[in-house]
DOVEXLUM-608551 format. One record per residue (C-alpha): residue number from 1; x, y, z. Coordinates in nm, 4 decimals. Example, Ala and Ser with C-alpha at 12.3 -4.5 7.8 and 13.67 -1.06 7.14 Angstrom:
% DOVEXLUM-608551
     k          X          Y          Z
     1     1.2300    -0.4500     0.7800
     2     1.3670    -0.1060     0.7140
% end
This chain:
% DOVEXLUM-608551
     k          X          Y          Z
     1     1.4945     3.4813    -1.1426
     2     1.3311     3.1572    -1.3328
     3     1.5240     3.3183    -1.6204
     4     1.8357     3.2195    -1.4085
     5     1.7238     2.9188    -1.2829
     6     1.5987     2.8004    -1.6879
     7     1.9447     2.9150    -1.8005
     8     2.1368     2.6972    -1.4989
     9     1.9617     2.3772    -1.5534
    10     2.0179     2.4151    -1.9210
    11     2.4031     2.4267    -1.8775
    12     2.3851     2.1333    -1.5715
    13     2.2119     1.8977    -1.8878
    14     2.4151     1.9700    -2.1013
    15     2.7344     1.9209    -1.8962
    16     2.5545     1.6081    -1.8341
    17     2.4888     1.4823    -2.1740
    18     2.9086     1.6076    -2.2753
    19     2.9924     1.3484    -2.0048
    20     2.8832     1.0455    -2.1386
    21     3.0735     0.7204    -2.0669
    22     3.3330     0.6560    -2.4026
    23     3.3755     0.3336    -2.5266
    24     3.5386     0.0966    -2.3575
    25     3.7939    -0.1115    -2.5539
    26     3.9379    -0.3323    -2.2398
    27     4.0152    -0.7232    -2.3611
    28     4.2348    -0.9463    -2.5434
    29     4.2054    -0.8746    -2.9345
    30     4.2923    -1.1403    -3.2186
    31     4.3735    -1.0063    -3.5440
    32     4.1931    -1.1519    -3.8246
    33     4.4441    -1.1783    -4.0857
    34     4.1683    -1.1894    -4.4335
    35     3.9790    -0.9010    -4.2978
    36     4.3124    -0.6992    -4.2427
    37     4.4767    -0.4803    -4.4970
    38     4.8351    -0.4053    -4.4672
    39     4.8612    -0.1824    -4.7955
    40     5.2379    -0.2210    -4.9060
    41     5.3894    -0.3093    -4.5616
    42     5.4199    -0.6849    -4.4812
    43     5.0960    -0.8381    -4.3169
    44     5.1967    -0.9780    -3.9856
    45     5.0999    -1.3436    -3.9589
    46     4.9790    -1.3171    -3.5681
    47     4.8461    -0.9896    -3.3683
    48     4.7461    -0.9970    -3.0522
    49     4.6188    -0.7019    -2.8732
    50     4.5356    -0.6523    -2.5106
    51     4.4196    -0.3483    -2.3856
    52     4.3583    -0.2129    -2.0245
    53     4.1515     0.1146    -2.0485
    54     4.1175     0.2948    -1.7049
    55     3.9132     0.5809    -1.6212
    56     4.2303     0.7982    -1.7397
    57     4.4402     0.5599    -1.9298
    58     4.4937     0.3136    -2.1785
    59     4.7419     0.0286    -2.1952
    60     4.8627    -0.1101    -2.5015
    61     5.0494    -0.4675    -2.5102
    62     5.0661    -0.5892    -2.8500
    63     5.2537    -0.8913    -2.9695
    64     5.3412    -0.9563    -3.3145
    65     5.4786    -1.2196    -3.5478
    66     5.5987    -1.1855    -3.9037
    67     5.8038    -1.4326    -4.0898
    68     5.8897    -1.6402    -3.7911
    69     5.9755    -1.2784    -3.5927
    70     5.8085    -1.1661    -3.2864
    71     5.8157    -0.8161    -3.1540
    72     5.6369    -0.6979    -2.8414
    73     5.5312    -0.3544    -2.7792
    74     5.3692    -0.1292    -2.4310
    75     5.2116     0.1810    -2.5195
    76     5.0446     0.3780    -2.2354
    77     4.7683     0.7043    -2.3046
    78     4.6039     0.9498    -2.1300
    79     4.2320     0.9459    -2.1892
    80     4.1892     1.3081    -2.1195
    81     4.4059     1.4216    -2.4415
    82     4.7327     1.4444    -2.2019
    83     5.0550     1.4030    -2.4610
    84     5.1830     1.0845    -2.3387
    85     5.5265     1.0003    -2.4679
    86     5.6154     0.6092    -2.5305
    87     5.9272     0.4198    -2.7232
    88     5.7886     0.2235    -3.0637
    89     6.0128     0.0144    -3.2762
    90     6.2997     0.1778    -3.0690
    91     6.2150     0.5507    -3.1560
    92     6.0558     0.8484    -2.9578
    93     5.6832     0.8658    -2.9558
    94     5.4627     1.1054    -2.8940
    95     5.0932     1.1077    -2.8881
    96     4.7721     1.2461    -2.8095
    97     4.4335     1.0526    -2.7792
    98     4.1024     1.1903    -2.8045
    99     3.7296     1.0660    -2.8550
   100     3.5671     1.1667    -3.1743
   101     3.2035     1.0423    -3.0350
   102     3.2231     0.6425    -2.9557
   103     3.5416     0.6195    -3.1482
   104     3.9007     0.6478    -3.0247
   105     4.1278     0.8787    -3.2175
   106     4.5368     0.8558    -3.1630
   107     4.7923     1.1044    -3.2975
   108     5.1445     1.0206    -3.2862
   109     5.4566     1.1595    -3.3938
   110     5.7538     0.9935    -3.4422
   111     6.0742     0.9013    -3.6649
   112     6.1647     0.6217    -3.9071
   113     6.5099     0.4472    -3.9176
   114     6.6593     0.7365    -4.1600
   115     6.5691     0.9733    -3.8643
   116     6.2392     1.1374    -4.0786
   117     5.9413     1.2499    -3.9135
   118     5.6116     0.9976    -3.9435
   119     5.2909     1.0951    -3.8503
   120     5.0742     0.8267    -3.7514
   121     4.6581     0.8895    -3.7009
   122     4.4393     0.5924    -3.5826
   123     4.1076     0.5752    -3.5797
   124     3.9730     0.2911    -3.3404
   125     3.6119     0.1714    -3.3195
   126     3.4047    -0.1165    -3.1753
   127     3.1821    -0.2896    -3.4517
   128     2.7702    -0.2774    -3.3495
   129     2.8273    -0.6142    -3.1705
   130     3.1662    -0.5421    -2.9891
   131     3.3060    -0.8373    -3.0747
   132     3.5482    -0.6738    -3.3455
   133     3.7887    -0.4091    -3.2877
   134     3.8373    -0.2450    -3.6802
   135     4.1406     0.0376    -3.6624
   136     4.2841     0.2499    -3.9745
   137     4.5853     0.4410    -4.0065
   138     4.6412     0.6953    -4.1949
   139     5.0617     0.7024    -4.2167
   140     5.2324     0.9863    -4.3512
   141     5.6302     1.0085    -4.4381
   142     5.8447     1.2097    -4.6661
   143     5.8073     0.9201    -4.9148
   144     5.4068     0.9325    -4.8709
   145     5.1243     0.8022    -4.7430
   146     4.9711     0.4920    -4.6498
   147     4.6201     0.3681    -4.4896
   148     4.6313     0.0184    -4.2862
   149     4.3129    -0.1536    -4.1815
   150     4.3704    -0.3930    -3.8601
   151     4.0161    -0.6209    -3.7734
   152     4.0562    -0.7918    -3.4528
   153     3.8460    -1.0474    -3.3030
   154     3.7344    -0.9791    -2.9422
   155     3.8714    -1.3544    -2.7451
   156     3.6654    -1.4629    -2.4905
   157     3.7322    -1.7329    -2.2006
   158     4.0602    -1.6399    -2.1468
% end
């Protein structure tokens, strides 16, 4: 019977320790344009990023501006690796978050203008200090690959 009992509280701690609170990347984001890396596709002159991140969800509002161009974007996940389905740069979405310890991992599938499949991994993380939010994308297309680096400064006071 204490056999049992060992064997229960063993899985109730560990069940505990799986359910450890995940980062929380909530706030208005700044990109910081000389810390960025944009690879061959043009580097936007303004991002701004705010994100509402729920106890199931994420919210995504991003503003851009390039050569005197703005764009706005809304992306919405599911936290709990539900396939959420969104519309970027006009196109069919489809991705899939999940946590890879403190750091946020997004899959997405999607097409480009010449209706060819993109696929589209991000890999978000807080820096030590949480004052910078650092994501990488791997993007791959029938015409190859490419890896972005976005650093965004965490605004305050607003």
């Amino acid at each position: 019977m204490r056999k049992v009992h060992l064997i229960c509280l063993g899985m109730i701690l560990s069940l505990v320790a799986s359910a450890e609170p995940h980062t929380n990347f909530s706030g208005r984001w700044r990109m910081l344009k000389d810390q960025s890396d944009f690879g061959t596709f043009s580097r936007p002159d303004i991002v701004v990023r705010v994100i509402e991140q729920g106890d199931r969800t994420l919210n995504l509002h991003t503003v851009e501006t390039t050569g005197g161009k703005t764009n706005v974007a809304d992306i919405s996940y599911f936290t709990d690796g539900t396939e959420s389905t969104n519309t970027r740069s006009g196109r069919k979405a489809t991705s899939k978050l999940f946590w890879d310890g403190a750091a946020l991992m997004i899959r997405t599938e999607t097409t480009d203008s010449k209706d060819q499949q993109i696929d589209i991994v991000e890999h978000w993380e807080l820096s030590p200090d949480g004052k910078q939010l650092i994501t990488t994308s791997e993007i791959s297309t029938p015409d190859g690959a490419a890896h972005l680096k976005m650093v965004c400064q965490k605004e305050t006071g607003n």
